[in-house]
C-alpha positions, 0 to 999 in steps of 0.5 A: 916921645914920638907915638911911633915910638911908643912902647906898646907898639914896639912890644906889639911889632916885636911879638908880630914879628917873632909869631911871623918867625914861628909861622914861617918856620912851621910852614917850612917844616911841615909844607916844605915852602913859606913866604919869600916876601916873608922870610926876607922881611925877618932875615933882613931884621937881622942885618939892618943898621943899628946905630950904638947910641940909641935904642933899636926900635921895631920901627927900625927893622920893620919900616913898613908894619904890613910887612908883619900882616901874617904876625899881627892877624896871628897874634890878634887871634892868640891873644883871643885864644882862638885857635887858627883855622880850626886847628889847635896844635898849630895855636900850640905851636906858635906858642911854644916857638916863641916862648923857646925864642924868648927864653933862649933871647933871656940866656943870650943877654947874660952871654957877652962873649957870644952877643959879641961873637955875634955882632962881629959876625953879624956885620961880616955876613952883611958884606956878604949881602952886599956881594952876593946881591941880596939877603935871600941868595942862599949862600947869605941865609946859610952864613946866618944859618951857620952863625946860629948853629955856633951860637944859639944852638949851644944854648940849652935847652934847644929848640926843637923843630916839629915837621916831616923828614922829608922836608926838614931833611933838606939843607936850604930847608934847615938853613932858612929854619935856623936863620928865621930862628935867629931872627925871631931871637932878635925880635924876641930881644926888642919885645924885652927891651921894650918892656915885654914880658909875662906879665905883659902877655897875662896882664894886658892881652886887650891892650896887646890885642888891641894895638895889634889891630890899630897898627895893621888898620892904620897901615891899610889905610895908609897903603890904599 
């Protein structure tokens, strides 16, 4: 198996991933803004190219691992249990987002009708990309958004946004909140299809840690 193929590094990018998502959706709700670069590397997870006959791989939707740098500091520092910049609800919330992200991943794979629905749409909005120029024009992030009100928010239990009204009140506000949490499912898929799980997070946290580390050293490295 190719090492960059290796499951401990898929299972790692996927959880950098999906605490990308939860820091992004965070930083919506309760600042109003986050990171452009950011939430195109998430959005652009869910519309990559998929090719039926193999297994999607992280590699595959996040071809470069410093695109997920915010992901894998975080995740380092969670797995440390240390909180993130002195501030422990904000650790406690990235928590929650994911364990919402991945619970709701879990219900979504038993639902074929809706994993259809989803992929024919997803391939629709895809031309939409390619009309309107792009994965961030806000017309693409509010079919995303659209898909995962019909879709994921019929699944219970929903998750709950946590932030201030005056921002999540705004509708390109709601719609990149929803879209991202799309994205973080997706990721939340991949972290399972590689192996990821509770044990994993109980069991191997060093390792998880570790290789959190390795990737985004390497990938430094590499860019210099």
């Amino acid at each position: 198996m190719p090492s960059h193929h290796q499951p401990l590094r898929q299972r790692v990018l996927a959880l950098a991933a999906m605490i990308q998502v939860a820091h992004l959706v965070r930083g919506i709700a309760r600042n109003g803004s986050a990171d452009n670069d950011e939430i195109h590397t998430s959005l652009s997870s869910i519309l990559a190219p998929a090719d039926a006959k193999t297994a999607v791989h992280a590699d595959h939707l996040y071809k470069n691992p410093l695109k997920l740098r915010t992901g894998l500091v975080l995740l380092q520092h969670l797995l440390h249990g240390d909180t993130i910049k002195n501030d422990i609800h904000a650790a406690k919330e990235l928590i929650a987002y994911c364990a919402a992200m991945m619970a709701l991943e879990k219900k979504l794979s038993h639902d074929k009708t809706m994993l259809a629905k989803l992929g024919e749409s997803i391939a629709r909005i895809d031309k939409q990309r390619e009309y309107f120029g792009g994965v961030m024009h806000s017309n693409v992030i509010a079919a995303i958004a659209g898909l995962y009100g019909e879709t994921i928010s019929t699944l219970k239990p929903r998750i709950i946004v946590h932030g201030k009204s005056e921002f999540l009140g705004h509708s390109n506000n709601t719609n990149q909140v929803r879209a991202l949490l799309l994205s973080g499912i997706r990721a939340a898929h991949l972290w399972r299809s590689h192996g990821g799980g509770h044990l994993q997070l109980l069991l191997h946290r060093r390792a998880l840690a570790r290789e959190a580390k390795r990737i985004l050293h390497d990938s430094e490295k590499s860019s210099v």
